[in-house]
Phi, psi and omega in degrees: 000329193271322162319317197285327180289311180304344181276340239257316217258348183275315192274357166281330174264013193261311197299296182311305182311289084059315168292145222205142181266347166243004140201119193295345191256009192300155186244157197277149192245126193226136171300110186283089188304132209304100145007116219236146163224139198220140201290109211237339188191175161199172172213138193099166164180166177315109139182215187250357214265167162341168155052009167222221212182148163234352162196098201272084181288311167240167169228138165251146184230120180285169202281319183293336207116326207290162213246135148221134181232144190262171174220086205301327197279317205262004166084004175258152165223155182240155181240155206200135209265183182258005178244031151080027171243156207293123169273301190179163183208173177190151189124130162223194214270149163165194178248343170301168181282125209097323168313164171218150159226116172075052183308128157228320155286130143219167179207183207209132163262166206305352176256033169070346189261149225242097199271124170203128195278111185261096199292348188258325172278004134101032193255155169246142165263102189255141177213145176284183177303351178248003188114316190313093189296151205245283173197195188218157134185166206107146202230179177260160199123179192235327166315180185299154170068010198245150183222150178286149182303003213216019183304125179210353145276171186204140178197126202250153185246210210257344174214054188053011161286142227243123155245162235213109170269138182221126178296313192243358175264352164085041181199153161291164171195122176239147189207141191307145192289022184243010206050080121283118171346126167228327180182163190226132172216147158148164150174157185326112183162172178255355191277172185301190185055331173282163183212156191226104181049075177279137192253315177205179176223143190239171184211129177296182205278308210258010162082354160282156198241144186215122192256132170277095183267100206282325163292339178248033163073008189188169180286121131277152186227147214227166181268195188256350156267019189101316228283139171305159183204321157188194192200174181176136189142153159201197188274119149139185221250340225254175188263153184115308169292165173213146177236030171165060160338140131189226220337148199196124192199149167249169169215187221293350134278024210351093172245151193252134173243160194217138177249128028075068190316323206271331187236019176040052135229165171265121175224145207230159191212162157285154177269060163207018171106337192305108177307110166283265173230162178226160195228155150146174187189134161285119176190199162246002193284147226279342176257017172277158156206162206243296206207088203269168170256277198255156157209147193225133164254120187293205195268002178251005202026098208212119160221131153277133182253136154278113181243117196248357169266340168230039208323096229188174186232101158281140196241128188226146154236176197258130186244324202226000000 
């Protein structure tokens, strides 16, 4: 009985609280507090030696955890143990097999083995886990299997199939972890599915593909055949906006993050576009950021930022 007074006395003092004269029904509304993301570590820094960079573009995570970073300007890719100390590294500037000119996508498939979108040269590079080339492919042209000087993301899905960004031919290109040709959707324009310098792609637990289409401003996100599935984004600062998309990564719920070349900043979404939170300050200070590429989230959703203004790999979790 005394339970029943107390509910009695509780929905009464809710009602008083609660009320509103011009709607007895107003609902109460409670503040979600913002998502907080905080700098916890980095690797690297400006030079030529073991463990730093001089223009650090993309990141990969390997089955173990181990770090792979291409580094475009020295023609290189480095490798990193996962609590970020230097392992081993391979690549100088050329056209031979293992040379690079101008490395930029790279990903890691379910073997450890190492995919890099060698953009000047119009080739994909395959390596095992130590550096050892394995095998190429791709030619400069716009036909299937062919790339443009600016061939640049590489994104391996759950059952090693190799997709392809290709920047200046403006098309996707998917392919068998042996490069054999499997299918192409894409082409110069603002309507779906078109693209106007797309910088890279990322892919969800469910096999969808999601392109930072960087001149037009927004995500598109595609099935693992092409078929278009929704988009999102337009020009400017506000959340949601963007004004020069390019890294692109999920992490284990897929939710997506996008790095922000022109304003250093980070923004995570839901995969359906619903903005959650976005983080960054311009600066060199270690919770600064200058001038991103790339992001990648490791199996601890951990993310790493490619920061080409300090160059270095910023590491941020989620505290609140």
């Amino acid at each position: 009985m005394k339970c029943q007074y107390i509910l009695l006395i509780v929905s009464a003092l809710s009602a008083v609280l609660f009320f509103s004269p011009n709607n007895f029904f107003a609902p109460v509304i409670a503040t979600i507090e913002s998502e907080t993301y905080s700098f916890i570590a980095k690797i690297g820094s400006n030079g030529t030696d073991d463990g730093q960079f001089i223009t650090p573009h993309t990141i990969a995570f390997d089955p173990s955890g181990n770090i792979y970073v291409t580094d475009t300007k020295k023609s290189i890719i480095q490798k990193f143990d996962s609590n970020g100390t230097f392992v081993t590294k391979w690549g100088s500037k050329g056209t031979e097999d293992g040379q690079f000119q101008g490395p930029e996508g790279i990903d890691v498939d379910s073997g450890a083995n190492v995919y890099v979108a060698d953009s000047r040269n119009s080739r994909v590079q395959k390596f095992d886990s130590n550096g050892a080339f394995i095998m190429e492919w791709g030619i400069f042209g716009k036909d299937d299997a062919q790339f443009s000087r600016h061939v640049h993301g590489i994104a391996v899905d759950s059952k090693n199939n190799i997709y392809v960004t290709d920047r200046d031919n403006s098309n996707i290109q998917k392919f068998d972890s042996n490069g054999k040709f499997l299918a192409k959707w894409g082409s110069p324009g603002r309507t779906d599915g078109e693209f106007m310098q797309p910088h890279s792609t990322a892919i969800d637990s469910m096999g969808n593909l999601y392109v930072s289409d960087m001149n037009n401003y927004r995500i598109q996100k595609f099935d693992s055949n092409g078929t278009f599935v929704t988009k999102w984004g337009s020009k400017g600062l506000d959340d949601g906006k963007f004004m020069k998309p390019s890294g692109i990564d999920l992490d284990s719920a897929d939710n997506v993050y996008i790095v922000d070349k022109d304003t250093s900043i980070v923004q995570k979404f839901d995969n359906n576009g619903t903005f959650i939170t976005k983080w960054g300050e311009q600066g060199t200070g270690d919770d600064q950021l200058l001038e991103l590429e790339d992001i990648e989230i490791n199996s601890s959703d951990n993310v790493y930022v490619a920061d080409r203004g300090t160059s270095s790999i910023k590491i941020f979790t989620l505290t609140r």
